[in-house]
C-alpha positions in Angstrom: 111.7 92.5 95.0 113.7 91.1 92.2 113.0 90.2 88.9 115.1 87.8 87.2 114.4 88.8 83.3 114.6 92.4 84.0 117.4 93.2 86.7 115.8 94.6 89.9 112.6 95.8 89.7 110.5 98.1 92.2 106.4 96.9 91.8 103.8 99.1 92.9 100.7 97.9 95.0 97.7 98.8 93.1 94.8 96.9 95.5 93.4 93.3 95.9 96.7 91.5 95.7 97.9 92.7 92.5 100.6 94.7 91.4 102.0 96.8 88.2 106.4 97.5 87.9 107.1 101.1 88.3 108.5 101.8 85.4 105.6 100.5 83.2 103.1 103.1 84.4 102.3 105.8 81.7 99.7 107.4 83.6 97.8 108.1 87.5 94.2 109.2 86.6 91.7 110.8 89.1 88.2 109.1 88.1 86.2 112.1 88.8 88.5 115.0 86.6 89.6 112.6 83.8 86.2 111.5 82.9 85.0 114.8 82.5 86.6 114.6 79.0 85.0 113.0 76.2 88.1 111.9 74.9 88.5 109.9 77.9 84.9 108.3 78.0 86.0 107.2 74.5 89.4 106.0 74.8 88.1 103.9 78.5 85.3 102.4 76.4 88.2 101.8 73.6 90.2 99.4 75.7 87.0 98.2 77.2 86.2 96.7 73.9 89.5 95.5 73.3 89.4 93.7 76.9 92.4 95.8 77.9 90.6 96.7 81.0 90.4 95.9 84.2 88.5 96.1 87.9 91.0 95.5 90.8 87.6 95.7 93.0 84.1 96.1 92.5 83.7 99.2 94.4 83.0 102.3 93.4 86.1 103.3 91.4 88.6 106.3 92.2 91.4 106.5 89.9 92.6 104.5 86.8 96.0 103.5 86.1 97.3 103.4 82.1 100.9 100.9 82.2 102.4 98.8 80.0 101.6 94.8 80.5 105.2 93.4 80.0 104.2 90.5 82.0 104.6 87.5 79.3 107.4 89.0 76.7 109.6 86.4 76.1 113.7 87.4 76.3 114.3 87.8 72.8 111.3 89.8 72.2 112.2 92.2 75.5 115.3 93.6 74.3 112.9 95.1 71.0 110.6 96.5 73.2 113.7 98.2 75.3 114.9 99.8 71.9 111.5 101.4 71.4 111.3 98.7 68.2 108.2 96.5 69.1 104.7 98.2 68.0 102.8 95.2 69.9 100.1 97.5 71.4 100.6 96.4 75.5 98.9 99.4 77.2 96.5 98.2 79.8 94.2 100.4 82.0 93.6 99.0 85.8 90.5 100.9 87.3 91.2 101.1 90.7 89.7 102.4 94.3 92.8 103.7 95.8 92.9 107.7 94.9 95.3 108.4 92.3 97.3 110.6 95.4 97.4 107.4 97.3 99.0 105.7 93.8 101.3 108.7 93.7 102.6 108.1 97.5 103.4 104.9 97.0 105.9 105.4 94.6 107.3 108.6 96.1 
């Protein structure tokens, strides 16, 4: 799949019809190990607050996804945030019900 602003870009499927570019995942969390921490708890609640989260599904969750939402940065703005220059926080977190070894084989 190609997209136009970026070169070529490879998407991952994350569920339900929607879908995250490769190379703006930071993290693949298993639901069950990374909640243990209460670090974790925090920083989910965190970007719950901040309505940086997301269900793909409202099923019991697996695995949560942490990417960068580079979906609306406008062309000037893009080649900043390729130079590590623009401190726009754009982290998002996905929770999703594929397990995050599922995620992990569909980008291998």
């Amino acid at each position: 799949m190609k997209d136009k602003e970026h070169n070529s870009a490879i998407y991952l499927h994350i569920g339900n019809n929607r879908t995250v570019r490769e190379r703006d995942v930071i993290g693949i969390f298993d639901m069950d190990t990374a909640t243990v921490s209460s670090e974790t708890r925090k920083f989910l609640r965190n970007m719950e607050k901040k309505g940086k989260t997301e269900n793909v599904k409202e099923e019991i969750p697996k695995s949560f996804l942490l990417y960068r939402d580079m979906h609306d940065v406008p062309p000037l703005k893009m080649e900043k945030v390729r130079r590590g220059r623009d401190k726009s926080d754009r982290s998002r977190v996905s929770i999703i019900q594929l397990s995050s070894k599922s995620v992990l084989g569909r980008i291998k």
